[in-house]
C-alpha positions as a Python dict, from the first residue, in 0.01 Angstrom:
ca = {
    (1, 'X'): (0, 0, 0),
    (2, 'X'): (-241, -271, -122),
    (3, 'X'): (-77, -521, -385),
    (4, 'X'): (-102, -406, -726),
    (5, 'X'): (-149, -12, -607),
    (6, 'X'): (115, 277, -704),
    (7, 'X'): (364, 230, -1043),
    (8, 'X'): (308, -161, -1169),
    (9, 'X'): (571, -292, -1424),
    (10, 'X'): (365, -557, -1674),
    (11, 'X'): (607, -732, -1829),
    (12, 'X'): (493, -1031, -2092),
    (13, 'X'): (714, -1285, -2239),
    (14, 'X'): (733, -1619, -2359),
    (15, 'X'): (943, -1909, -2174),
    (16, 'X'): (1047, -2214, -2301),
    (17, 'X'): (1032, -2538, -2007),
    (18, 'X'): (1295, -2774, -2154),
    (19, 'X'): (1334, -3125, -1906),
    (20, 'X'): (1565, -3405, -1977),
    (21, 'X'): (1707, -3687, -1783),
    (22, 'X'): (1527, -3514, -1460),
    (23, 'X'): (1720, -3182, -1531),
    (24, 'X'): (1542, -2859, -1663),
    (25, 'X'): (1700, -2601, -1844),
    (26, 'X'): (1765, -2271, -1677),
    (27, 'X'): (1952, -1950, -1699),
    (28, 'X'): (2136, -1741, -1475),
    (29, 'X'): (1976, -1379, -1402),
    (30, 'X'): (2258, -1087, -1370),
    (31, 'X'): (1928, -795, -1299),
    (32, 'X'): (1600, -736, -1291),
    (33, 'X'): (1348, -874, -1043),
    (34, 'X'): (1524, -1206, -1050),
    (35, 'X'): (1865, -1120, -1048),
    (36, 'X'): (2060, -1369, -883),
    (37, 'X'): (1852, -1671, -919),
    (38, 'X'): (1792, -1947, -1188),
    (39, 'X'): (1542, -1801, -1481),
    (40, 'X'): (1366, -1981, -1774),
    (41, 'X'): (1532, -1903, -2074),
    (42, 'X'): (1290, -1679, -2268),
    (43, 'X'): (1189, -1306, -2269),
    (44, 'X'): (950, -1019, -2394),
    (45, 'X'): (846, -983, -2799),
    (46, 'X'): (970, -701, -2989),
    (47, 'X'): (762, -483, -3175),
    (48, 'X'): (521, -692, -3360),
    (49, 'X'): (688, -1067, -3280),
    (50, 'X'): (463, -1375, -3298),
    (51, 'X'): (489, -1594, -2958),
    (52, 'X'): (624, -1866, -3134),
    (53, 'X'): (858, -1649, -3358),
    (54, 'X'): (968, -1463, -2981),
    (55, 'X'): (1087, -1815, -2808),
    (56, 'X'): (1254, -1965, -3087),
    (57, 'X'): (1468, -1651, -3080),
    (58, 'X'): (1491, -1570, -2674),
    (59, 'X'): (1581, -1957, -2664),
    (60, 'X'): (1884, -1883, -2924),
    (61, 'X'): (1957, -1599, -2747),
    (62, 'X'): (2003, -1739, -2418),
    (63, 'X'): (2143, -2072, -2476),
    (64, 'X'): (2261, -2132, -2849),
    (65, 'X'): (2019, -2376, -2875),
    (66, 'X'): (1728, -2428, -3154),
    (67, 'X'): (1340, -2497, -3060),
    (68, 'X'): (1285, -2834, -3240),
    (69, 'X'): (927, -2847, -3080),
    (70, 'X'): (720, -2602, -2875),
    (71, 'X'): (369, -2646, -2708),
    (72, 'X'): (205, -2477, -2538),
    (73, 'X'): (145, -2572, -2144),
    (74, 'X'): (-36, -2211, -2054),
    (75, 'X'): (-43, -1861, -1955),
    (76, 'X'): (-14, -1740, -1577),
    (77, 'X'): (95, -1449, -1362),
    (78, 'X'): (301, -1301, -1094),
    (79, 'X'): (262, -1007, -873),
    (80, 'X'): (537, -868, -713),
    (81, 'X'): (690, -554, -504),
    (82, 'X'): (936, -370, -729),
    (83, 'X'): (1257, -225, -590),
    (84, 'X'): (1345, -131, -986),
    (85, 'X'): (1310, 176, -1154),
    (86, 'X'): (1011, 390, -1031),
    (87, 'X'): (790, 94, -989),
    (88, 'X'): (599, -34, -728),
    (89, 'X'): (481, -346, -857),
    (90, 'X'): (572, -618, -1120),
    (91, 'X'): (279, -732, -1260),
    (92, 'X'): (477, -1074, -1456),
    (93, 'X'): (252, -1217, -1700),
    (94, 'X'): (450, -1557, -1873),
    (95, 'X'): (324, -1801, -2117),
    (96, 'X'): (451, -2149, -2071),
    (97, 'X'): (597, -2369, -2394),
    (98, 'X'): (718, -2696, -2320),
    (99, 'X'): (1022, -2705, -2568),
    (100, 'X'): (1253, -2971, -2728),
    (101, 'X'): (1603, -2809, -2829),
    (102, 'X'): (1895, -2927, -3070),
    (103, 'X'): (2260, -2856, -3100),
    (104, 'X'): (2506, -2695, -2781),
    (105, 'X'): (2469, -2497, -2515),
    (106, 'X'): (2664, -2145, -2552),
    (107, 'X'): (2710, -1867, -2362),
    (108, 'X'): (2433, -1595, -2413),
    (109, 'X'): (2469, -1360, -2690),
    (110, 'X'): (2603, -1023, -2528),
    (111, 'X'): (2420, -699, -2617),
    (112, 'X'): (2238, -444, -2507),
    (113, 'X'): (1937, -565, -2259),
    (114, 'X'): (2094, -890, -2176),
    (115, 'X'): (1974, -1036, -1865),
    (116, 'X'): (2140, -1354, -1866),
    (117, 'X'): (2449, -1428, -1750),
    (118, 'X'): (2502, -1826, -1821),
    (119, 'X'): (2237, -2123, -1912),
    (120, 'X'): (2309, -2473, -1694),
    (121, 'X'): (2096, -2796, -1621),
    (122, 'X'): (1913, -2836, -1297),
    (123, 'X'): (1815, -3077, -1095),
    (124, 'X'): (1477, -3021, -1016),
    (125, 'X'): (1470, -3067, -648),
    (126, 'X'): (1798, -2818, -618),
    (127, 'X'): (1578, -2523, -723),
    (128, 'X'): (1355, -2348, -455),
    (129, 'X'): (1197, -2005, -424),
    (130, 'X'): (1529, -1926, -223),
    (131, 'X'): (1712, -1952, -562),
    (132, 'X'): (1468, -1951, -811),
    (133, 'X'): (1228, -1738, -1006),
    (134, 'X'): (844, -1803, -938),
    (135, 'X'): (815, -1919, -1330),
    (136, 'X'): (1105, -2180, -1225),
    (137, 'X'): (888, -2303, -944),
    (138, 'X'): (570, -2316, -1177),
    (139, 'X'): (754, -2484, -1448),
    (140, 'X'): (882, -2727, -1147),
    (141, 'X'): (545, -2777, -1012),
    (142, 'X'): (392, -2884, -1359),
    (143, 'X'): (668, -3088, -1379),
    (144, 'X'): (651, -3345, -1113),
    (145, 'X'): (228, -3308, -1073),
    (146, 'X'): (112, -3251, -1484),
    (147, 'X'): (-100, -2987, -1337),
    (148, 'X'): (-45, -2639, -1481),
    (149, 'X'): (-257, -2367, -1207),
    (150, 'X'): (-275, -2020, -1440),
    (151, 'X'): (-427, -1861, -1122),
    (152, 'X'): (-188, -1540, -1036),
    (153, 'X'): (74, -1585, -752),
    (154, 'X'): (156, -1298, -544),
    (155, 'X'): (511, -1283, -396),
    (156, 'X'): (420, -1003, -156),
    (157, 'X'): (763, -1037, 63),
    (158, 'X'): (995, -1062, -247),
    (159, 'X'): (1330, -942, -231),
    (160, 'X'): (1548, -929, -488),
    (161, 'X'): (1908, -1093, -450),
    (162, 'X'): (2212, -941, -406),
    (163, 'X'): (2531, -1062, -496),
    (164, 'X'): (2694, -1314, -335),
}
């Protein structure tokens, strides 16, 4: 099957790239197509959310932190084989904020839909496609060039983690 054909999932959310003292904030994914790896903290809008409105609350959510400051870095996509539901593909479209958070880190809030299972700093060179998301990557990427590529990535051998 040619990538894209069959059943595609297109998800869209909002995800907040948070870096200090060369450490970047990320969560811990218990299921979907990242399950087992490091996740930015963020998610899909309900019915009728602003984008801004949508990461303040994903980013409480996820980490018990506030968004002091969000900007924008940009919008890009990932394609993906699906091994979830009756989909073939994940079709991941993300935009990029770079945030600046106050107050603690908590666990994540626990209710229906949850994804995340814990929120932790990360050094950036001890996060890889091995145990990463591809937005982790990207967000590492911009990082350490200043470049942000929107251009889709396709992930055409991804396999989803199983616990360890």
């Amino acid at each position: 099957m040619r990538p894209g054909a069959g059943k595609v999932n297109k998800p869209f959310g909002v995800y907040g790239v948070n870096v200090e003292n060369g450490k970047i904030l990320v969560i811990r994914k218990n299921r979907g197509p990242y399950q087992n790896r490091f996740d930015l903290p963020g998610g899909s809008l309900e019915e009728g959310e602003a984008l801004t409105k949508a990461l303040h609350r994903e980013i409480a959510e996820e980490t018990g932190l506030s968004v002091l400051s969000a900007n924008q870095i940009g919008t890009s996509d990932f394609l993906l084989p699906s091994h979830w539901q009756e989909f073939d593909w994940i079709h991941h479209i993300a935009v990029f904020y770079e945030i600046s958070t106050g107050g603690d880190l908590v666990a994540p809030e626990i209710f229906e839909g949850q994804d995340s299972e814990g929120v932790v700093w990360m050094a950036l060179e001890d996060l890889t496609i091995e145990n990463a998301s591809p937005l982790v990557c990207k967000a590492c990427k911009w990082i350490q060039t200043g470049i942000f590529e929107s251009e889709r990535e396709e992930y055409l051998g991804w396999r989803v983690k199983e616990n360890e």
